[in-house]
N, C-alpha and C positions, 0 to 999 in steps of 0.2 A: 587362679594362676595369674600372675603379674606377668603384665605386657613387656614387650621387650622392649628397651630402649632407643628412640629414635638415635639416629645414626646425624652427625654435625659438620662437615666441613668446614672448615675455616675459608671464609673469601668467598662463599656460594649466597647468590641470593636465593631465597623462599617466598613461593606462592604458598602464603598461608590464607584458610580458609577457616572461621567457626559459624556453625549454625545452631540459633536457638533451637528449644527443644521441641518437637512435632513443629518443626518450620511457621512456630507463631509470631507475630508481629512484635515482638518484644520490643523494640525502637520504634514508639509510635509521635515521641513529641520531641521538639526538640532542644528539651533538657535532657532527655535519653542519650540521646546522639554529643552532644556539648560535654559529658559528663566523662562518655567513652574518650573521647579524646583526650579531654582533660588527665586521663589515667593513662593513654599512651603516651602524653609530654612527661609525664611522671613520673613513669617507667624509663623513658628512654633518656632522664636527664641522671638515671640510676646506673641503666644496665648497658647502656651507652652503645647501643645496637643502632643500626643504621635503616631510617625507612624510604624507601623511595615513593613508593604512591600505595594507595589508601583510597577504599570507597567504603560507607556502613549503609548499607539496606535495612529496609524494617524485618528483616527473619535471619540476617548474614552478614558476616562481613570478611572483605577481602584485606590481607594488607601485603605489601611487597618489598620484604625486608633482608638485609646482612644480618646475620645475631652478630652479638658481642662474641669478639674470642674468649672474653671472660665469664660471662654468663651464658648458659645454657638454655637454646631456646625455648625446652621445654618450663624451663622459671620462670623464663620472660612472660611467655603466656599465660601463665597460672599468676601470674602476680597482674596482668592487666582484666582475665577474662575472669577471675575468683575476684577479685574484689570489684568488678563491675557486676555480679551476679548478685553478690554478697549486700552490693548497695542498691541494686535493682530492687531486690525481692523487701529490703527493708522500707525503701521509699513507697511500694505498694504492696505493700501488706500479702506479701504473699510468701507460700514456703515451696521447697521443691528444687529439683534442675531447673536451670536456666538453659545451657547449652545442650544441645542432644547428646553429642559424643566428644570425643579428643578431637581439637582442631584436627583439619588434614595439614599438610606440611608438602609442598611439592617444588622438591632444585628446581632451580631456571638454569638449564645446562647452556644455552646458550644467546647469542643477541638476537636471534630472530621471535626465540620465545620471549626473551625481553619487550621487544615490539609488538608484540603481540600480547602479550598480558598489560604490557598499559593499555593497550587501546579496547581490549576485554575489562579490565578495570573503568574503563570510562563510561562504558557504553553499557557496564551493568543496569543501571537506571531505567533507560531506553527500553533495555531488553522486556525489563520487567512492568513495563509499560507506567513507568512511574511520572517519565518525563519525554518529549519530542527531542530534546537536547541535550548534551551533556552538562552545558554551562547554567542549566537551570536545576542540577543536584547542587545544593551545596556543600555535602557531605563527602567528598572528593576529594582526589589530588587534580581536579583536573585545569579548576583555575587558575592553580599554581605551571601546569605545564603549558596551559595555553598564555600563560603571561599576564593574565588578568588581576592577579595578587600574589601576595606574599604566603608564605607557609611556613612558618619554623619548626614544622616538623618533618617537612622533611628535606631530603639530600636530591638532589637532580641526578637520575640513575646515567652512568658512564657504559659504554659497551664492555666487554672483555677485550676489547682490539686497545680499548683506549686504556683499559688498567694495564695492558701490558707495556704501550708507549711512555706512559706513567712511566713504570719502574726502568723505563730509558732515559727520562729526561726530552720525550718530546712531548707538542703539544693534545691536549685530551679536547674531543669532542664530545657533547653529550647526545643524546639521543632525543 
């Protein structure tokens, strides 16, 4: 039986989530992690989808994105997480799934969860006992939010208060 179609609004951002398969370490070096990235500048200089923050763990990864109105995020994904599999399992010699399931996919309905999933985005590391701080993941958006460097990947997330000031012609705060 074929799944049913996730469902797309235009203008909503997504807590997207994939995890390797039996939550193994699959990002263990980091050319692993440099390589992932490397396919979401790749993707996104294609499908022209909008990321705002971004953390890759050794078993998951989070990212926090607008899709393209043009491309579908279900493509978007298969074109980042199939060809990082596809390059994975060839660089080590291995065959099989990579990812366990279909990424999850979860609206960020509004700015409080927006604030809330950066600061969940940041502090994945911590949680997982990987790092004492955030600014010692490199793997993040988060030295990009703290100010610490550059990132052209991604967009500095706006509230919903501020896209609608936007389309008035007042000034936007970010968050």
């Amino acid at each position: 039986m074929a799944r049913a179609p996730r469902i797309q609004v235009p203008g909503v951002h997504y807590h997207v989530i994939a995890r390797c398969n039996n939550r193994e370490f699959h990002f263990g070096e980091d050319e692993d992690f440099s390589h992932y990235l490397s396919l979401l500048r790749l993707v996104l200089s294609r499908h022209h989808f909008i990321l705002f923050n971004y953390v890759l763990m050794n078993s998951h990864v989070h990212l926090m994105l607008e899709p393209s109105p043009v491309f579908p995020l279900c493509k978007t994904m298969l074109l980042i997480n199939g060809k990082y599999s596809r390059d994975y399992n060839r660089r080590k010699g291995k065959k099989g799934h990579f990812w366990m399931d279909r990424y999850k996919c979860i609206p960020v309905e509004n700015d409080a969860y927006v604030l809330g999933l950066l600061r969940y985005i940041h502090r994945n590391p911590i949680r997982a006992g990987m790092v004492n701080k955030p600014e010692e993941w490199k793997w993040s958006g988060y030295h990009f939010y703290a100010g610490l460097e550059g990132n052209d990947l991604l967009t500095p997330v706006t509230s919903r208060s501020a896209k609608a000031r936007r389309r008035e012609g007042k000034n936007i705060e970010t968050l």
